[in-house]
SEKOL-242695 format. One record per residue: residue number from 0; x, y, z of N, C-alpha, C in turn. Coordinates in pm, whole numbers, plus 50000, padded with zeros to 5 digits. Last residue first. Layout:
<atoms>
ATOM  NUM  X  Y  Z  X  Y  Z  X  Y  Z
...
</atoms>
This chain:
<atoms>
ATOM  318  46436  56440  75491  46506  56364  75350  46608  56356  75367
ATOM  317  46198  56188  75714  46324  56280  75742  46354  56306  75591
ATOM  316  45863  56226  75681  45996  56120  75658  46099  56249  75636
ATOM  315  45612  56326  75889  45675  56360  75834  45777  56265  75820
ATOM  314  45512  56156  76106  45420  56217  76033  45464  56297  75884
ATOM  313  45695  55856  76196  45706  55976  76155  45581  56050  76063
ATOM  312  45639  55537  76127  45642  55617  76254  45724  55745  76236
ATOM  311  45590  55418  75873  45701  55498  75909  45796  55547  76070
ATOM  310  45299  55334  75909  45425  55270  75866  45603  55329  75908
ATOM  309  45210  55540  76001  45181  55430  76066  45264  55344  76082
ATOM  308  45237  55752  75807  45304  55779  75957  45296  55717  76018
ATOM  307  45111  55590  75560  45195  55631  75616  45303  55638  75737
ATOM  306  44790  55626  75652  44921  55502  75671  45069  55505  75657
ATOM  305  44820  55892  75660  44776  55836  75786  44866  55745  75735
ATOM  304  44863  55969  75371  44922  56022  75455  44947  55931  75618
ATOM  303  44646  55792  75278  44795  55758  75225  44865  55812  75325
ATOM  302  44415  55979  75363  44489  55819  75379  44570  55753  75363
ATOM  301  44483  56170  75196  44444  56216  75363  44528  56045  75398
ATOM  300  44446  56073  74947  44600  56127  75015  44582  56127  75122
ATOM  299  44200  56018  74904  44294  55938  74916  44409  55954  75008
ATOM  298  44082  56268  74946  44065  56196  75064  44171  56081  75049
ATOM  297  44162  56362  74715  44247  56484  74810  44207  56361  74971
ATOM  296  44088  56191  74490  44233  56197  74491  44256  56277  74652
ATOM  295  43779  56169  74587  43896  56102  74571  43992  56089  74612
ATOM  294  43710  56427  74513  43685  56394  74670  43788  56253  74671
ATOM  293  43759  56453  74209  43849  56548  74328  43847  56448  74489
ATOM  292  43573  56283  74162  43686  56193  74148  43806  56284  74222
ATOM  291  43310  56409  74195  43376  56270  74295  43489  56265  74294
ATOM  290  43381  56627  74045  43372  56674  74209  43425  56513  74285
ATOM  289  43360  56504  73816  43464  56524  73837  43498  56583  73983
ATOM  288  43046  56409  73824  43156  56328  73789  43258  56375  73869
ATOM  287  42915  56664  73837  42897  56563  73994  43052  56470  73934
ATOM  286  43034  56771  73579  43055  56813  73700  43051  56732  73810
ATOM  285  42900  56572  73418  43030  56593  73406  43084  56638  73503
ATOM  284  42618  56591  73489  42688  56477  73464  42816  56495  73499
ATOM  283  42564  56867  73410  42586  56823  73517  42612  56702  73570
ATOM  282  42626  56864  73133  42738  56969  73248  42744  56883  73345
ATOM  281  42466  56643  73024  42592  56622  73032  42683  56721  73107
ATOM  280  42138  56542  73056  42210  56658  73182  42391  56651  73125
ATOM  279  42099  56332  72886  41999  56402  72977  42045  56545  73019
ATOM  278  42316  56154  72901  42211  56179  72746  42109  56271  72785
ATOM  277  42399  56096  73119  42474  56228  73046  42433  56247  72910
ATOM  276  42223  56132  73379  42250  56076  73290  42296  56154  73176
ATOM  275  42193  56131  73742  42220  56189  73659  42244  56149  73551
ATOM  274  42002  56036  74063  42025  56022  73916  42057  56125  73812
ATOM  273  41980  56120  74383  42000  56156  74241  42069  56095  74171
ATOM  272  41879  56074  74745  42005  56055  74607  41861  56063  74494
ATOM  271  41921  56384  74951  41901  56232  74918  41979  56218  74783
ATOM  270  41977  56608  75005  41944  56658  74891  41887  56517  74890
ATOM  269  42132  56623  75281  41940  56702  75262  41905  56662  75170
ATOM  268  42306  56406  75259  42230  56380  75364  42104  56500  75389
ATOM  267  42340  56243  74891  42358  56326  75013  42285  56354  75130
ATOM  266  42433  56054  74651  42333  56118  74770  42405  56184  74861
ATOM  265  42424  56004  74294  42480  56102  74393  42403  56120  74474
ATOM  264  42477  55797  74022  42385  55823  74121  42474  55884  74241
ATOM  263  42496  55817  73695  42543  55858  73802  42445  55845  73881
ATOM  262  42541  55660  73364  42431  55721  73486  42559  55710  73610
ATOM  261  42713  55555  73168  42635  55717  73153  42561  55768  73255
ATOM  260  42859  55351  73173  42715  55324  73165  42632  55487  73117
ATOM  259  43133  55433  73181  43107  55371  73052  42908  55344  73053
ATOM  258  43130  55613  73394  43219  55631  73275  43161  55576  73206
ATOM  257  43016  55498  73646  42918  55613  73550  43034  55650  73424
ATOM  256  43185  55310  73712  43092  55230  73644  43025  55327  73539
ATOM  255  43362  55452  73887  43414  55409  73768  43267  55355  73664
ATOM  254  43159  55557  74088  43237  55646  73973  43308  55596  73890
ATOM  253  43092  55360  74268  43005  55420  74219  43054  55517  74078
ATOM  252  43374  55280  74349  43284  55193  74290  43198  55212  74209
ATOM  251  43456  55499  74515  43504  55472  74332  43416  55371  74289
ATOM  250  43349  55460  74747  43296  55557  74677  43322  55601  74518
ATOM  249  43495  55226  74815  43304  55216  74831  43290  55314  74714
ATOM  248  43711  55398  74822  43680  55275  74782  43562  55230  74698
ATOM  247  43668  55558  75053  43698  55610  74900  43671  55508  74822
ATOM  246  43631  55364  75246  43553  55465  75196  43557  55559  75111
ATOM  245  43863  55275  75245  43758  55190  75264  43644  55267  75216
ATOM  244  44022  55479  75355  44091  55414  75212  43930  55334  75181
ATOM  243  43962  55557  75608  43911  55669  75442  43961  55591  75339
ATOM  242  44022  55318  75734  43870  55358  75750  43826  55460  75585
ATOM  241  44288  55342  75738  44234  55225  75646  44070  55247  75649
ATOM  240  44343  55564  75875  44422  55573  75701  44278  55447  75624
ATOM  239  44269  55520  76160  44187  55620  76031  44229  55618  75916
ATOM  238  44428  55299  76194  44273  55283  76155  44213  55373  76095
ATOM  237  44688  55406  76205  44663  55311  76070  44503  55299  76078
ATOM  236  44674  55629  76348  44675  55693  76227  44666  55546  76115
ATOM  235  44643  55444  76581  44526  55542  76533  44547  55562  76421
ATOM  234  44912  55343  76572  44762  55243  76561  44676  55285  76537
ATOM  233  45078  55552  76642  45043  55466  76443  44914  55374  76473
ATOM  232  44948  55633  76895  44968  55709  76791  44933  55659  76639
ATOM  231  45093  55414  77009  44894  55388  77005  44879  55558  76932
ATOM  230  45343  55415  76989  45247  55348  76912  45084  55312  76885
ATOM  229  45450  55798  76918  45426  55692  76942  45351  55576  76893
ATOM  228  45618  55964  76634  45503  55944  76686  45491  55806  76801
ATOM  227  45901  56102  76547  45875  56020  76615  45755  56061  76669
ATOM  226  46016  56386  76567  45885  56392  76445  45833  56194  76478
ATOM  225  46198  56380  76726  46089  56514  76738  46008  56468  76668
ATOM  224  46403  56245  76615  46310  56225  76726  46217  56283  76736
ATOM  223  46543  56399  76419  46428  56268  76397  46369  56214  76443
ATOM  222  46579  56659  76555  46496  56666  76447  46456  56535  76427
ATOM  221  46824  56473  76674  46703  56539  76758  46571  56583  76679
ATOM  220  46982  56362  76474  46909  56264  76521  46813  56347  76635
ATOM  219  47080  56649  76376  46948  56522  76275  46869  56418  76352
ATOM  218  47244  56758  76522  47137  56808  76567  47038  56708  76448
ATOM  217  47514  56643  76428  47460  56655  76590  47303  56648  76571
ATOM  216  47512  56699  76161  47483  56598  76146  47435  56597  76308
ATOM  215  47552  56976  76230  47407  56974  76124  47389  56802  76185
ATOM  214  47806  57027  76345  47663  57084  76391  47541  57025  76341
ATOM  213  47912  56947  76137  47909  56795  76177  47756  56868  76318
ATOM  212  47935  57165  75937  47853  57004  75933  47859  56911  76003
ATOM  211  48050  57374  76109  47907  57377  76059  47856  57196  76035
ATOM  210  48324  57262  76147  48200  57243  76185  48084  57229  76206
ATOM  209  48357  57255  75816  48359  57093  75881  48266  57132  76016
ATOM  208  48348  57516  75781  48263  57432  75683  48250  57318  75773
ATOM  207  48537  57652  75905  48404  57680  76005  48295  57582  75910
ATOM  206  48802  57499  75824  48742  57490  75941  48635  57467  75976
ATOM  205  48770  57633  75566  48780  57490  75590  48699  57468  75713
ATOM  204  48847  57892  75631  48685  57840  75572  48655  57699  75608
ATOM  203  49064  57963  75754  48974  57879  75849  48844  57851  75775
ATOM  202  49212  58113  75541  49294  57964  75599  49140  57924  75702
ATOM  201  49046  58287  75504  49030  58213  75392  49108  58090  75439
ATOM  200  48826  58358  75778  48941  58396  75680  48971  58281  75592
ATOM  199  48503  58435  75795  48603  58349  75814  48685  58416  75725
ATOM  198  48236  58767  75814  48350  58622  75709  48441  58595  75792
ATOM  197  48118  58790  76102  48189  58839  76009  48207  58687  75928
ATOM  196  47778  58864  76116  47862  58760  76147  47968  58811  76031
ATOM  195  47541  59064  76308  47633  59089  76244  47731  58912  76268
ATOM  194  47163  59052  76317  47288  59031  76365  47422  58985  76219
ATOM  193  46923  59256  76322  47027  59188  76213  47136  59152  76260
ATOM  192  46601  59210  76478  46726  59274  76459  46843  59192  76396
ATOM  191  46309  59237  76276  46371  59125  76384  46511  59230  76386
ATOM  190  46027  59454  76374  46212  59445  76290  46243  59308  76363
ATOM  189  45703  59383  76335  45825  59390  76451  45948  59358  76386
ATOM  188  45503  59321  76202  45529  59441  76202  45647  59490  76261
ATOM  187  45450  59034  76230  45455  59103  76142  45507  59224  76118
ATOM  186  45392  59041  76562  45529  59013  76500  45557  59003  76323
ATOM  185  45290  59298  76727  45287  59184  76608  45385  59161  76587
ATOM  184  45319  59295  77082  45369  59342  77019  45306  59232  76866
ATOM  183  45186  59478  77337  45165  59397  77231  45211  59434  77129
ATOM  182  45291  59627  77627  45279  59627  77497  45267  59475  77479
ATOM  181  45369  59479  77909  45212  59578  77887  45191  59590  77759
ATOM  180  45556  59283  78094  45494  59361  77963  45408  59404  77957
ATOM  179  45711  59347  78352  45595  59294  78326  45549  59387  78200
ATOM  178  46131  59246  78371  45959  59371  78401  45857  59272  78340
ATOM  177  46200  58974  78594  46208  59098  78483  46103  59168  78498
ATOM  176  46227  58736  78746  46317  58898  78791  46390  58939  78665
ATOM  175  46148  58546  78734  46219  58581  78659  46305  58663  78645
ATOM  174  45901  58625  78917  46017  58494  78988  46140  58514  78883
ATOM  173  45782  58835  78832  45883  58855  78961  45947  58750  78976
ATOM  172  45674  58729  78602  45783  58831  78600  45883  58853  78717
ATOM  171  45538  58549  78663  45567  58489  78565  45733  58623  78618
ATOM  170  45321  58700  78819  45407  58593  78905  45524  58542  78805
ATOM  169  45232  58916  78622  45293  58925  78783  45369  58839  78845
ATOM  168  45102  58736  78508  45215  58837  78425  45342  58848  78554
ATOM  167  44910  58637  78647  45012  58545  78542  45143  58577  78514
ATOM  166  44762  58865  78705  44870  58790  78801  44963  58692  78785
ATOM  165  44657  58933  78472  44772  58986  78518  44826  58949  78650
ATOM  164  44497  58716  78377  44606  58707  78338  44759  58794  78364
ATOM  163  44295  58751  78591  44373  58633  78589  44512  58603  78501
ATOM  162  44190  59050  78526  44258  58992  78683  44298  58873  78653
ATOM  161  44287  59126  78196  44204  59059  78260  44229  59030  78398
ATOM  160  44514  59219  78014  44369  59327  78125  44270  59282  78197
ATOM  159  44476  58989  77779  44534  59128  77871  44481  59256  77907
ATOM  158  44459  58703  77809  44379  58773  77759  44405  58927  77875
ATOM  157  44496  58379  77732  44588  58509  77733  44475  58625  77723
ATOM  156  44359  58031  77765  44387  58188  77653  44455  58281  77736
ATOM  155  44435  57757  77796  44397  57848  77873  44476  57986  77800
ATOM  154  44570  57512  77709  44438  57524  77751  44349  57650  77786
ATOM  153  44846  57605  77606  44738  57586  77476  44600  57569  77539
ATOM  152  45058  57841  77713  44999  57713  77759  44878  57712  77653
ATOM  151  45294  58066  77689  45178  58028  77705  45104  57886  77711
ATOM  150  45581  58060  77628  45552  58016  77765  45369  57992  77821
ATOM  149  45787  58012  77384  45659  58017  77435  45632  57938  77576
ATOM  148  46128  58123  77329  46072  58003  77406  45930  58061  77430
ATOM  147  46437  58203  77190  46278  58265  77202  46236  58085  77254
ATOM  146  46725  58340  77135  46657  58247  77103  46547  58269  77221
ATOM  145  46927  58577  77197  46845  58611  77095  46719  58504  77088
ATOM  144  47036  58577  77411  47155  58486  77320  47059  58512  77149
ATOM  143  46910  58664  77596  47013  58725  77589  47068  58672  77463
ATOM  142  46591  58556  77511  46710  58547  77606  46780  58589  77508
ATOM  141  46227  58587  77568  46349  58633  77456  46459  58605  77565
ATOM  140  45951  58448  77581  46068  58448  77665  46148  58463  77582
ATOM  139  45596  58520  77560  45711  58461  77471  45829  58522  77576
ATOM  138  45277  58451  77487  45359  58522  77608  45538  58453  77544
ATOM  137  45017  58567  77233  45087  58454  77356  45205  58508  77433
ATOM  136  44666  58546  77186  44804  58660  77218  44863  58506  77319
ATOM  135  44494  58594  76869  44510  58487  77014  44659  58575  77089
ATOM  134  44224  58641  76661  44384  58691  76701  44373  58680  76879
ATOM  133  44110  58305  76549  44081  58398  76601  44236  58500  76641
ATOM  132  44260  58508  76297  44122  58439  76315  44128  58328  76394
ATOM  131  44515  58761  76287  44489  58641  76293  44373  58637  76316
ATOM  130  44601  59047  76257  44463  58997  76095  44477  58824  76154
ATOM  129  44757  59075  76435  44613  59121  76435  44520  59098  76352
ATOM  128  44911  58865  76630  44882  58920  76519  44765  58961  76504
ATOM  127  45085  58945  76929  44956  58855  76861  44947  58927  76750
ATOM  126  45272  58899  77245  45281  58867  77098  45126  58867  77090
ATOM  125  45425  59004  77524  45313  58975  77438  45309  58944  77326
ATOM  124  45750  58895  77655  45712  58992  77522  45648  58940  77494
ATOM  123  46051  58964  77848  45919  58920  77865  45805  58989  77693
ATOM  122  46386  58919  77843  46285  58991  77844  46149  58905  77830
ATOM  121  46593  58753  77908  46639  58935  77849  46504  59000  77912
ATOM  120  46811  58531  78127  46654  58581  78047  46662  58715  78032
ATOM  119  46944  58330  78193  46974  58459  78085  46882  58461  78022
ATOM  118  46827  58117  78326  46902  58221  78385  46987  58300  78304
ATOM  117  46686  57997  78203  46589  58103  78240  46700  58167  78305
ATOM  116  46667  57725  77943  46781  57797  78032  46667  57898  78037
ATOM  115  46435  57464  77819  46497  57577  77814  46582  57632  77929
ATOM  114  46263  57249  77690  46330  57302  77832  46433  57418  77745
ATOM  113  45949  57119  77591  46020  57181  77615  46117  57233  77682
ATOM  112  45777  56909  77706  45758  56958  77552  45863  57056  77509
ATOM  111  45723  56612  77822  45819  56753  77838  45804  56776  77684
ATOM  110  45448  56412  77945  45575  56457  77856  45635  56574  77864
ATOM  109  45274  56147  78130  45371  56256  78114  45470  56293  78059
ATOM  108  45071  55961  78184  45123  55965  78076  45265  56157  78068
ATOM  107  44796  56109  78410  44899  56014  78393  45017  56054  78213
ATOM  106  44605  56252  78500  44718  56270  78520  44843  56196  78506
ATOM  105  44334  56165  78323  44359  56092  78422  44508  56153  78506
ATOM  104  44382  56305  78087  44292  56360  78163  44323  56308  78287
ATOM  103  44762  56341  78104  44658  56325  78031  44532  56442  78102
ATOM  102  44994  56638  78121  44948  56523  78157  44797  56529  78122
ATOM  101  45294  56821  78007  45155  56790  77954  45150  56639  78039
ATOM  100  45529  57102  78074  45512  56945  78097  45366  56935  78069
ATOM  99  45777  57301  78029  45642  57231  77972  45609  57132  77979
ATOM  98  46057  57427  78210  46002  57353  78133  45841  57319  78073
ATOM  97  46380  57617  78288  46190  57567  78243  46166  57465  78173
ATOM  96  46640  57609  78486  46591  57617  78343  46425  57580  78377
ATOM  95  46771  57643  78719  46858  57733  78627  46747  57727  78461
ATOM  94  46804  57478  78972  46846  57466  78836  46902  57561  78698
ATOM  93  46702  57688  79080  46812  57627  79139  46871  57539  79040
ATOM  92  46506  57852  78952  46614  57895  78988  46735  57787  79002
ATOM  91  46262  57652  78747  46374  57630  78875  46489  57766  78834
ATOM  90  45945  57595  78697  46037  57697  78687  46121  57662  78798
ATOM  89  45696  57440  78458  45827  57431  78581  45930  57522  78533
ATOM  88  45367  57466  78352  45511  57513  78389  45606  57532  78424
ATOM  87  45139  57188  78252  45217  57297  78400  45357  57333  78373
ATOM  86  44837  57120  78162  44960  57174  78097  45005  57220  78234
ATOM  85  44613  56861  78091  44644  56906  78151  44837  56972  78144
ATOM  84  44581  56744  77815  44511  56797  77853  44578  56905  77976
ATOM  83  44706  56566  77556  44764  56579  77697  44689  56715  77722
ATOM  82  44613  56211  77483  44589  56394  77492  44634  56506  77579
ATOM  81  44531  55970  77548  44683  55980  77473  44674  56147  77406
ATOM  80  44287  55956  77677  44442  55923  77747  44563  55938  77694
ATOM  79  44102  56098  77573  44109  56098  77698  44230  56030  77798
ATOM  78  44138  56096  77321  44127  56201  77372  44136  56223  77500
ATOM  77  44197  55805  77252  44337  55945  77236  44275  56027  77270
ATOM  76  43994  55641  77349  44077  55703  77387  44235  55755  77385
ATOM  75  43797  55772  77135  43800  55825  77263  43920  55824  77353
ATOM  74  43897  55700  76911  43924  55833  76929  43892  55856  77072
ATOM  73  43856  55415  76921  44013  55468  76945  44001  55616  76966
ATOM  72  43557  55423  76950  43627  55405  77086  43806  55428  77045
ATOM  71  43561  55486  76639  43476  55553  76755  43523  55501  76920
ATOM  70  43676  55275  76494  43718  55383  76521  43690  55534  76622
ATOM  69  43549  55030  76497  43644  55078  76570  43704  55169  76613
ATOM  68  43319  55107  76356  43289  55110  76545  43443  55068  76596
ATOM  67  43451  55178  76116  43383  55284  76213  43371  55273  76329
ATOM  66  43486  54920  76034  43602  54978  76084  43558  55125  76113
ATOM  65  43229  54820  76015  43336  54730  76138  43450  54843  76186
ATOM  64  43152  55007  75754  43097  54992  75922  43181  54968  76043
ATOM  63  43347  54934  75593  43334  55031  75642  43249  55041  75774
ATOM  62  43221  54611  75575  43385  54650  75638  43469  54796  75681
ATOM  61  42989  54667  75462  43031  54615  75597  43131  54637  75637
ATOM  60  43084  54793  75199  42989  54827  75333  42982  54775  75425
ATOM  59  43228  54509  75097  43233  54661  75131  43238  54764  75226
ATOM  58  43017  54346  75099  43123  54337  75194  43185  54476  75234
ATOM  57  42686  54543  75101  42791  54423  75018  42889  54411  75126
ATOM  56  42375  54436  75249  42483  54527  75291  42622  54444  75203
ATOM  55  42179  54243  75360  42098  54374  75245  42252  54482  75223
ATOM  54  42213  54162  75589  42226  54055  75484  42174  54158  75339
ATOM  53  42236  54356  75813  42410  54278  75692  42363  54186  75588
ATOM  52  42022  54411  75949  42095  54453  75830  42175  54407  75736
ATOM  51  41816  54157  75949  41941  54165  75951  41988  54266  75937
ATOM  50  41516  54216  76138  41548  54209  75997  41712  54223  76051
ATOM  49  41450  54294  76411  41445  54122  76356  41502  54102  76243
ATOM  48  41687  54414  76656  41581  54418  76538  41571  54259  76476
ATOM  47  41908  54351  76848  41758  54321  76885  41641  54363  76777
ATOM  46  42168  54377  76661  42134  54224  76698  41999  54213  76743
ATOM  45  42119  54679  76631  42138  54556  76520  42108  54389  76519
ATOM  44  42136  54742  76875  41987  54791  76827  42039  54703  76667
ATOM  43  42373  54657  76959  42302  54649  77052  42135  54639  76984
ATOM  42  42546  54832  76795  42546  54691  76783  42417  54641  76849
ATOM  41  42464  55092  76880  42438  55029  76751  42465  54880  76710
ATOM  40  42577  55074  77114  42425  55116  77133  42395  55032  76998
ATOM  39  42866  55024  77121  42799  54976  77177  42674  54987  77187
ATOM  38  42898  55270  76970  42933  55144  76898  42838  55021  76949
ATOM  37  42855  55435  77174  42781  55485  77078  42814  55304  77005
ATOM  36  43037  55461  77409  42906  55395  77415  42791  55365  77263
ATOM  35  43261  55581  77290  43225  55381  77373  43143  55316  77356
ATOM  34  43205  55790  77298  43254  55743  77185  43312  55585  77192
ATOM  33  43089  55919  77516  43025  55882  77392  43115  55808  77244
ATOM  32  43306  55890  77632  43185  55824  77670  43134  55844  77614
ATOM  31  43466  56084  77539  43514  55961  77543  43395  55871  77619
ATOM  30  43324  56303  77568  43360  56259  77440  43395  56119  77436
ATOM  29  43305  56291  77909  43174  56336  77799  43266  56234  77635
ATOM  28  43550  56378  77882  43553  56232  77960  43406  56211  77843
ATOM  27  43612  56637  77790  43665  56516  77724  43611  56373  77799
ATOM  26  43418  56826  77888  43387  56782  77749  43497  56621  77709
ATOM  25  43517  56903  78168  43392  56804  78121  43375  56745  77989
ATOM  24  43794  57025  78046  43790  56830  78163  43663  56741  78145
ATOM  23  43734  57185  77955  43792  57062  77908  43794  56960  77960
ATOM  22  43595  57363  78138  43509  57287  78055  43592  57179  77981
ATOM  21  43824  57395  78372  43733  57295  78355  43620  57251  78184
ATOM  20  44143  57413  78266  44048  57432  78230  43925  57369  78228
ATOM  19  44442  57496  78423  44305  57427  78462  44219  57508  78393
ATOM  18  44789  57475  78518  44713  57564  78406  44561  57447  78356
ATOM  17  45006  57549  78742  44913  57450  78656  44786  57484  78623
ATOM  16  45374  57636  78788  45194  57678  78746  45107  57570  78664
ATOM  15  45558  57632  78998  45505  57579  78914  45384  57625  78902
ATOM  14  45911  57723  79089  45724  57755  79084  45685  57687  78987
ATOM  13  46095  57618  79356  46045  57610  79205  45892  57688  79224
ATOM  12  46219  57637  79606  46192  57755  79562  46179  57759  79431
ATOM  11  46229  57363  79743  46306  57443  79681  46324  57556  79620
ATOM  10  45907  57372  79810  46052  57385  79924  46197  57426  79847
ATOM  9  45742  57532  79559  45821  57422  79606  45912  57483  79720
ATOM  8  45383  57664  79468  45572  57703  79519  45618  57578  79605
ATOM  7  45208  57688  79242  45238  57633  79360  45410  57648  79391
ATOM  6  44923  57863  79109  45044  57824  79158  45093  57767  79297
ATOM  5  44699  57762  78882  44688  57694  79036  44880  57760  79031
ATOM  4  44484  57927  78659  44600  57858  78676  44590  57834  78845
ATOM  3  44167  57905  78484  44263  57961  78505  44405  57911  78555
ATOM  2  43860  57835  78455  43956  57852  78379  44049  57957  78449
ATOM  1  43659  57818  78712  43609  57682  78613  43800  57714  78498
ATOM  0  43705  57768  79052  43774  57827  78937  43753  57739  78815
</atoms>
């Protein structure tokens, strides 16, 4: 079975579904072996040439390099150990709730992405939008109380009418003991329904105000966890922040100087490099100009962003 699911039924009468996608399995070890080996090849073919590179290379440029071949073994491994590749579904009756659990490639590192109550479950309900790119369909758990839980899994597509996904449907429905959806539904197009809340009376405004806020203040420190990154998380997001800061860098070097000299030089990897001079060409002077200084400001931020969430540990700062 190169894509599909494994169920397995517990002595306790849990089900669990584990949700297997081989080409992911080949492509990530693959990625993360090339992304070891590759640093390691280029050092390798730097030290056995006779000419230096580095002595023809400013600091600069070197220090973008250094912090490339670091960055080529951290991505490997967040892909292959800090990724959570492998997805399984826990379902307890005897408990009473679900869950989402993600393990690496190796099966290690294990998180809960989700739990939820299943013993006031309403209904079972396809979802997919139709002007989505690609339009992806997911499987969604409505309960009695109105609140909604995705039950699809991110390795392994949905795809209705297929023999693997209607035994999905099948097993998903009978342990739930509900029906098995057949509509698709958009949720563009789908009424949400209006629930009715009456006004407080004017002696309990007080009241439902103080709860409401201390509801709000309960639920801040779960919202500030949620957005909590781990640390080989900020260690990545500080090498890629300081890799594009390094390389915007390099790349203002070249753009402050064409202000007051008048020449530009612009390469690229079909066109090579070009000379532009604004006693010569001033649109196109002006233009390559102001394209750099866009690539700039929008890569800066990319980097600002990264260090950031490095600093912070949050991808987002609470306000």
């Amino acid at each position: 079975m190169l894509i599909g699911y494994h169920y397995e039924r517990t002595p306790e009468g849990d089900l669990h579904i584990h949700s297997h996608n081989g080409v992911m399995n080949v492509v990530a070890p693959l990625m993360g072996a090339i992304a070891f080996a590759a640093p390691v090849a280029f050092v390798a073919i730097a030290v056995a040439s006779d000419s230096s590179p580095s002595a023809s290379l400013d600091p600069l440029t070197m220090l973008l390099i250094m912090l490339g071949l670091l960055l080529f073994p951290a991505l490997g491994l967040v892909v292959t150990v800090y990724t959570g590749m492998r997805e399984t579904l826990l379902l307890s009756r005897l408990d009473g709730e679900g869950k989402r659990r993600t393990r690496n490639f190796f099966g290690r590192r294990e998180r809960i992405h989700d739990v939820f109550r299943i013993d006031k479950a309403k209904r079972l309900e396809l979802r997919r939008r139709q002007d989505a790119e690609p339009a992806r369909t997911q499987l969604w758990l409505v309960m009695r109380d109105g609140s909604e839980h995705r039950l699809t899994t991110d390795n392994v597509s949905v795809i209705p009418g297929s023999q693997r996904t209607d035994r999905w449907l099948q097993e998903l429905a009978e342990y739930l003991q509900l029906e098995v959806p057949t509509a698709i539904i958009d949720p563009a197009t789908a009424k949400a329904p209006v629930i009715y809340k009456p006004m407080p009376a004017p002696n309990r405004r007080r009241a439902a105000k103080s709860a409401r806020q201390s509801a709000e203040r309960e639920s801040a420190p779960l919202t500030k966890a949620a957005e909590t990154i781990s640390a080989p998380a900020r260690a990545f997001c500080a090498l890629l922040g300081a890799f594009l800061a390094v390389f915007e860098l390099s790349h203002l070097t070249t753009l402050l100087p064409a202000l007051f000299t008048g020449r530009l030089r612009v390469s690229g990897f079909r066109t090579g490099a070009h000379s532009f001079y604004w006693s010569e060409q001033p649109l196109v002077f002006s233009f390559n100009l102001l394209v750099g200084y866009a690539e700039v400001l929008i890569i800066g931020a990319i980097a600002w962003g990264c260090v950031r969430a490095a600093l912070v540990g949050r991808f987002k700062a609470a306000p």
